[in-house]
N, C-alpha and C positions, 0 to 999 in steps of 0.2 A: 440691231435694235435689242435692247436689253432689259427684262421683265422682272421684278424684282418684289417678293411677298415674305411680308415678318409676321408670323406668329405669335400673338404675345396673347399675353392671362385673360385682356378685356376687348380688344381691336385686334382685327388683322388690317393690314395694310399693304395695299399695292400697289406699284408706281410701274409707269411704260417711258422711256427716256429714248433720243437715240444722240447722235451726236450734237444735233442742234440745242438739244434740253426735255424738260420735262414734257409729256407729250400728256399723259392721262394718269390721275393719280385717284385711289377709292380705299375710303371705309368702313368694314362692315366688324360687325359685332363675332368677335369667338366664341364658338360654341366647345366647350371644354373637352364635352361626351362626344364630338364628332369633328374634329379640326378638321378632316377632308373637306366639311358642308363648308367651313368657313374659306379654304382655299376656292372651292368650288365657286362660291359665290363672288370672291374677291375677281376671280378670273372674268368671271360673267358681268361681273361691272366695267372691270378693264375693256373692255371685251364693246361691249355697249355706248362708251365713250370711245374707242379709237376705228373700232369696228374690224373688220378681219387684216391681221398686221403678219407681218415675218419677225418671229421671233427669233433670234441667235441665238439667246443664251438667257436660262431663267434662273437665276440664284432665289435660295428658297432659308430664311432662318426659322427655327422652329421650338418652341420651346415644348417639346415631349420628352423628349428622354430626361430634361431637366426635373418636369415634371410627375413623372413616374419614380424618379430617384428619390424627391423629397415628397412626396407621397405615399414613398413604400408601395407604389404598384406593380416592382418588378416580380418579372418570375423566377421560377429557382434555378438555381445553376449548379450545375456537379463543380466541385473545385480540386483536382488533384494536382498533389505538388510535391517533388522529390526537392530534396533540399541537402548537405553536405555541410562539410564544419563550421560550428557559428552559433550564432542564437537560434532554438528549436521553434520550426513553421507552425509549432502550434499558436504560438505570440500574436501569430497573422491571421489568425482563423476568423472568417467571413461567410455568411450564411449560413445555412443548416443543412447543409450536404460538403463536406469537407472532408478529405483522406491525405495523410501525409505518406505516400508511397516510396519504402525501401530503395534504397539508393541514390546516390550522390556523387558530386564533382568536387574537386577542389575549386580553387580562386583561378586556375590556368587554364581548368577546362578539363584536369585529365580526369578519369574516372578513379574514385579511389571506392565506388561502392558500387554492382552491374544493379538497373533497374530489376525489380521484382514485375516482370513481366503475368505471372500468375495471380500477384497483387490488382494490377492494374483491371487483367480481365474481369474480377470476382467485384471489384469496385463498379466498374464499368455495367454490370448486369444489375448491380443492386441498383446502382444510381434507376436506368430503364424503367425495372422493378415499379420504382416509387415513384413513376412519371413525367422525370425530367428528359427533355431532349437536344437542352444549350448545357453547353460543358465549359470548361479552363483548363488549361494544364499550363504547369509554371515548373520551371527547374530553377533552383537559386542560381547558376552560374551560366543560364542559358546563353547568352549573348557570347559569353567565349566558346562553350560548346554547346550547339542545339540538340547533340542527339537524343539526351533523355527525353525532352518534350516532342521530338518527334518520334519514336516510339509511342509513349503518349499518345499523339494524334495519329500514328498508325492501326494504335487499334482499337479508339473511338470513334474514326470521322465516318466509317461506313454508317454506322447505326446514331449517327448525330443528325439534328438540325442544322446544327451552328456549333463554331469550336472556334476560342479563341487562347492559341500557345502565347505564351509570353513575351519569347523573342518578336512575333510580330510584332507585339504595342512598340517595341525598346530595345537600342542595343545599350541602353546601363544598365547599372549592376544594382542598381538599387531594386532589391526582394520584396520590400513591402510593399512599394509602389506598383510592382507591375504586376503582386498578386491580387490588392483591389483593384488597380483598371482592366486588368482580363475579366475578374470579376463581372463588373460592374457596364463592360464592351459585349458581355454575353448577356447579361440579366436584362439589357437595353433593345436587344436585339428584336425579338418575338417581334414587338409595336413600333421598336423603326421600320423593320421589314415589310411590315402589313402596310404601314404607312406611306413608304416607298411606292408600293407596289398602288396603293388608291392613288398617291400623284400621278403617276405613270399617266394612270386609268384614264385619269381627270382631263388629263394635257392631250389625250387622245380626245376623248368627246367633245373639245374645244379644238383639234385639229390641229393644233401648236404641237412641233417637232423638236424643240430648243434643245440645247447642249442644257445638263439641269444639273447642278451645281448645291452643294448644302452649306451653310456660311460655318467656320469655325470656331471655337473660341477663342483662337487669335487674332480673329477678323482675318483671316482668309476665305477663301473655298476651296471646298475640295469635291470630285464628282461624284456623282451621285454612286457609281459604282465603288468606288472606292469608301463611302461612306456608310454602304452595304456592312461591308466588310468593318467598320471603325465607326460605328456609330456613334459610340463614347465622346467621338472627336468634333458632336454636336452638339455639347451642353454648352452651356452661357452663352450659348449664338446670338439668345438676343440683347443682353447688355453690349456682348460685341460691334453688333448694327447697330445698336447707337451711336457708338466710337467713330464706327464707318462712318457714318452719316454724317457725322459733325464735321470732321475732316472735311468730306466732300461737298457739305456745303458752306464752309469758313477757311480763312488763312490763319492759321493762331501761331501767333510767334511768342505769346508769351506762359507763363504758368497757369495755369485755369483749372476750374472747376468745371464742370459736366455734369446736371441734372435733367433726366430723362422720366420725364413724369407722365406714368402710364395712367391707366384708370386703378389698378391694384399696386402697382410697385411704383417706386421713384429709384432709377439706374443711378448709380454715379460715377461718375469716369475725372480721372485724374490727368495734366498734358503736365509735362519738363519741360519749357521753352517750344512750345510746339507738337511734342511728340509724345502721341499715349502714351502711359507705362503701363507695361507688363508683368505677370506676378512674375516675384523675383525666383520661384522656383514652383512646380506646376499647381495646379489647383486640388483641394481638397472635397471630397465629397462624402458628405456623412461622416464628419470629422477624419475620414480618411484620406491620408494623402493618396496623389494618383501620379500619373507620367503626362496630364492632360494640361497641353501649354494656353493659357489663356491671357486676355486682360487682365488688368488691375482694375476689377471695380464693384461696385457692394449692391446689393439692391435694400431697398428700404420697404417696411413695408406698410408704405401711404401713399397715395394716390389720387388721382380725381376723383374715383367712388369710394375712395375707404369712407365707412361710415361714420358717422356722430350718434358717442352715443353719451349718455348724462348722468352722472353720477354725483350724487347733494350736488353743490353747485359749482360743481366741475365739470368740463365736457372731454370728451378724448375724441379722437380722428383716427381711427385703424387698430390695427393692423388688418381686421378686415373686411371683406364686400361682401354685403349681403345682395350686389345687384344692381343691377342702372341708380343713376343718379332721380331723384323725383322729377326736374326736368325733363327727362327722358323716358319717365313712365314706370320710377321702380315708386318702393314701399317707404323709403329710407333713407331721412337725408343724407345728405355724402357733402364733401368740400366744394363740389362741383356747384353744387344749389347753393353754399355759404357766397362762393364768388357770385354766382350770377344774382346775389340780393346788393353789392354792391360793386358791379364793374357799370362801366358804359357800352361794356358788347357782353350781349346775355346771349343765350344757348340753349336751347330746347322750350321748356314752357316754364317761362319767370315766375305765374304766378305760381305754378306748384313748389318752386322751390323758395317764394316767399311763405306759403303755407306751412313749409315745412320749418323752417329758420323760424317763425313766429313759435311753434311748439316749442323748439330749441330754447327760444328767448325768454318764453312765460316759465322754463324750468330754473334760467340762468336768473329769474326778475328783469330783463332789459329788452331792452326793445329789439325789432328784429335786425337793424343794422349793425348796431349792438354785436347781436348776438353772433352774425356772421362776421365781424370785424377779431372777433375771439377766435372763431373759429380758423380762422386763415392764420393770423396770427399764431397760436401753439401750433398749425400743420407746418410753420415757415422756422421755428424755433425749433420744432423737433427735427425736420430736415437740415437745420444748420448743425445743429446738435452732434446728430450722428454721419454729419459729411466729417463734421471736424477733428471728430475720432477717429475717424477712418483716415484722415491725412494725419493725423499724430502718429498712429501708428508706424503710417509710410515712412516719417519724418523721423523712425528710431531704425533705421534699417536703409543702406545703400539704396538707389535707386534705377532700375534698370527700363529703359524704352523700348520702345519697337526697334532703334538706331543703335542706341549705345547702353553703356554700363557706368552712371553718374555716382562716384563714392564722395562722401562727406556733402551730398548735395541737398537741402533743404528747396522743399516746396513753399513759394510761399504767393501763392494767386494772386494773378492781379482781375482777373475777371470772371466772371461766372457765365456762362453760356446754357440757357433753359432749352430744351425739344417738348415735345410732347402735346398733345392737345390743352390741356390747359394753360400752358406754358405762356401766353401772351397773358393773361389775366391774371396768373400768381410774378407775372416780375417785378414789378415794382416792390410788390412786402419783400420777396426774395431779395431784393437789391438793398431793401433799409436791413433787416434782419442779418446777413453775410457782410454789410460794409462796404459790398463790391457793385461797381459797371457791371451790368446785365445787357445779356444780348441774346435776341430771340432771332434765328436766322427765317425765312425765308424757308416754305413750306417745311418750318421744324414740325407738324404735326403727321407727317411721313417722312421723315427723317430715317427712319430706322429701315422703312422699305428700299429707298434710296441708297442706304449704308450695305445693303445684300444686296441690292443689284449691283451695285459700285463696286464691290471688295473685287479685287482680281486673284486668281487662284495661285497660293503658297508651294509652288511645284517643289518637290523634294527629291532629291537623291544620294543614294549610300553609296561611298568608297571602301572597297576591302582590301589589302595589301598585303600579302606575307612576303617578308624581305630574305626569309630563309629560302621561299620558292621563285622569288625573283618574279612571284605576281601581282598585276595588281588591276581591277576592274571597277567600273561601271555599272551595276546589271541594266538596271532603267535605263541608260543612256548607250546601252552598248557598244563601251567601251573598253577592251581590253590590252595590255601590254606587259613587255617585261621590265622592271625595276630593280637597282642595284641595293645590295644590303644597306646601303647608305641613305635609302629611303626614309624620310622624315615625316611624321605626323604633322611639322608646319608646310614640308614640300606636298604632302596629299590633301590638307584643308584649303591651300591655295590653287591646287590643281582641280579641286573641287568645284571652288566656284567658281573659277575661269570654266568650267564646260558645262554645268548648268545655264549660267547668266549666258554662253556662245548656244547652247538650245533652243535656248527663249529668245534669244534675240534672229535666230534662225526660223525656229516654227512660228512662232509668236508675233514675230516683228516687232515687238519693244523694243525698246531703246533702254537695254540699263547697263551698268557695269557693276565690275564686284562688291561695287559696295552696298550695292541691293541685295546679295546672296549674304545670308547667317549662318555661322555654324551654331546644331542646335545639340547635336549630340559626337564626342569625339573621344576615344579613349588608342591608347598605346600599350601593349604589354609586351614585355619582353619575354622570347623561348627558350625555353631552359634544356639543353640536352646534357644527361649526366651534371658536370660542373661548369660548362660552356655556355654561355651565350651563344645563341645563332643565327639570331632574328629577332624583328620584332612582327606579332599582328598586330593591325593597326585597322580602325575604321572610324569615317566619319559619315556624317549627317547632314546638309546642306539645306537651306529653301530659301525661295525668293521671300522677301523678308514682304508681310501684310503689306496694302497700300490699294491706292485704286488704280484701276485697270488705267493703262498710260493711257489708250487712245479716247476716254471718258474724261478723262480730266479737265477740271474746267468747265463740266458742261453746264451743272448746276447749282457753280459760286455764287453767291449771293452780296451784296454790301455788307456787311454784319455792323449796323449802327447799334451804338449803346441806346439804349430808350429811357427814356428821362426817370426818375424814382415817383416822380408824382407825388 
């Protein structure tokens, strides 16, 4: 049985499935200052509707660390970084505790500078000093030789919290990126961790044991422990669940659109013949690039409750929420009250949100259907708007899936697919405004909880080879043997994921083949003795590529009929 809770800015959402189907699904209201209350309580409704159940496995998406990033609630983090020939790490400086420590590698790994180990110490005290306790350390060529970062973390990790070296995040060579995601994997940390530790709490006083699982931004999972350690590796979790969700409950074989319309944000997610795309290279955070693999998809930011507000005799819809919709008891009309003055299924209390839409109308001069007919109207315009920017974009740049790597291939939708709670009442305009067949699936209004329970976890594993020593291993899989110089980076990427996918298909019992396994990261260098070649090092990167868990599948397809434009 499989228990599945999304996090988002206005609703939490959770759904109880097992293989027959949906069993129990609840929404409750996100409280910002206390996301535990709102898991708390999601659980206690699940909880209430199926009554005491065996949970397997609870996948959990969560918009915090998202949240804290573009909030600026992070904390500070020490950032030391030895760096060698190239552009000066001052270029990369991030936060307000930053030290570039003496000494350097070349591009091969050898030392051409010894770490200032006395540096490091005098850094390491002042950082304490001025009450940091999450650290970085980043070597520019760490991935070929990790030793300076681990010096580094030899003699910080006693008196640290948390420490994240760089070669963890990555074995590329890209500097910039793995000095903001170490960054940005420690500044995360503090309030995932506290976070962690209240679900834990929570899942205990509910009695629930489940395997707990955090969604990624690839629409995988990955566990809870391991997420500990890579927190980072849970931003955009919830546009992700969206993706999930759609998947899991539609066949889409063709180009489409995906709008995910929360109460604050509308997600958008883009399919090629079927299959998300993914950013063509990782995601950027605070215009920083990172090493963090995610979806391709934007959030918008309007919603069921973004507000109305009147400007001479104009009206705007967001970007933000002052608060429930007046149906539901807030101050402030929102788009929520503009539909329910003109659908045939209304939502909380119609007349407050004709109360409110009559204000609206006596600013605009029109009446109140009027005036909610405008309303919907510019939120359906401006959603078309900036979807279509956002595939223009796509559409100047190759296109890459969860599957494949599509060049010269233009997106060009043939349907539009709405989730979200409003989602049955905004499709029809959505459908005249876009041009396109809309399809609302099939309890799309948990969609996104659905898409975290469903996601099956992105197992990974790294191969290391040196052809000079005639090694070549496994660690995760515990795997080790001898290999002839004539070891090839395409013979270790294929050998890679023939014993991952024979893993999973061992412990797991899926049924996949290699074509499920991606390489996500691979490099080859050749070693240089004197003027001789002698070798190459070689590593790659493997995971079971996103998707939903095999033995779920299918459970909660839905018909996906188009619905008329009306």
């Amino acid at each position: 049985m499989l228990l599945g809770i999304d996090v988002g800015g206005t609703h939490t959402d959770a759904v109880l499935l097992d293989r027959s189907g949906l069993l129990a699904s609840a929404k409750v209201e996100t409280r910002q200052d206390d996301l535990l209350q709102s898991i708390h309580a999601a659980l206690g409704r699940i909880r209430d509707l199926a009554g005491e159940v065996e949970v397997q496995r609870f996948n959990l998406s969560t918009t915090l660390c998202t949240n804290a990033i573009v909030q600026d609630e992070l904390k500070p983090v020490g950032v030391m970084v030895s760096a060698g020939p190239g552009i000066d790490p001052e270029n990369f400086r991030i936060g307000d505790h930053y030290e570039v420590i003496r000494g350097g590698l070349d591009h091969r790994g050898e030392e051409i500078q010894a770490l200032d180990l006395d540096q490091v110490e005098q850094c390491t005290k002042r950082f304490l000093d001025q009450g940091l306790r999450v650290f970085a350390a980043v070597g520019k060529f760490s991935p070929r030789n990790p030793e300076h970062e681990e010096s580094m973390v030899r003699a910080i990790s006693d008196r640290a919290a948390f420490l994240t070296a760089g070669h963890w995040i990555s074995g590329q060579l890209n500097f910039p990126r793995r000095i903001a995601t170490s960054y940005y994997n420690s500044a995360v940390w503090p309030i995932f961790n506290e976070f962690a530790n209240s679900v834990e709490s929570s899942l205990r006083e509910h009695h629930i044991s489940p395997q707990l699982n955090i969604l990624k931004a690839d629409g995988g999972t990955m566990p809870l422990s391991q997420a500990r350690r890579l927190p980072v590796e849970s931003i955009f979790s919830g546009p992700a669940a969206s993706v999930m969700g759609l998947m899991a409950l539609c066949d889409i074989e063709e180009d489409a659109l995906m709008l995910d319309v929360g109460g604050t944000t509308t997600d958008v997610g883009v399919f090629a013949g079927g299959d998300p795309l993914v950013e063509a290279e990782s995601v950027e955070l605070v215009h920083r690039p990172t090493l963090v693999r995610a979806m391709k998809t934007e959030s918008i930011g309007l919603g069921g409750d973004s507000a109305i507000a009147l400007s001479e005799d104009l009206c705007r819809v967001g970007p933000r929420r002052l608060g429930a919709s007046l149906a539901c008891g807030g101050e402030q009309a929102t788009l929520v009250d503009a539909l329910n003055c003109i659908s045939e299924e209304t939502f909380g209390d119609r007349d407050a949100s004709i109360r409110g839409m009559r204000e609206i109308g006596s600013g605009l001069q029109c009446s109140v259907e009027e005036a909610a007919l405008r309303v919907v109207r510019q939120s359906c315009r401006s959603l078309r708007e900036k979807t279509m920017a956002m595939l223009e974009r796509i559409n100047e740049r190759p296109v890459y899936t969860v599957h494949e790597f599509l060049e010269s291939r233009r997106i060009e939708p043939g349907k539009l697919y709405i989730m979200g709670g409003p989602a049955r009442l905004l499709a029809p305009y959505l459908s005249r405004e876009f041009g396109l067949p809309v399809v609302v699936p099939d309890n799309a209004g948990v969609a996104n909880a659905l898409g975290a329970a469903l996601a099956r976890p992105t197992l990974q594993a790294e191969l290391f080879a040196d052809t000079h020593l005639h090694h070549m291993t496994v660690p995760v899989l515990g795997r080790q043997e001898r290999v002839s110089r004539d070891y090839t980076l395409k013979q270790a990427k294929r050998d890679l994921s023939e014993d991952l996918c024979r893993f999973v298909r061992d412990n797991y019992h899926w049924s996949v083949d290699e074509s499920e396994a991606e390489v996500v990261e691979e490099s080859a260098m050749n070693m240089v003795r004197g003027v001789h070649t002698v070798g190459q090092d070689i590593r790659v990167k493997c995971q079971i590529k996103p998707g939903i868990t095999p033995d779920y599948e299918g459970v909660v397809k839905c018909i996906c009929k188009e619905l008329p434009t009306g």
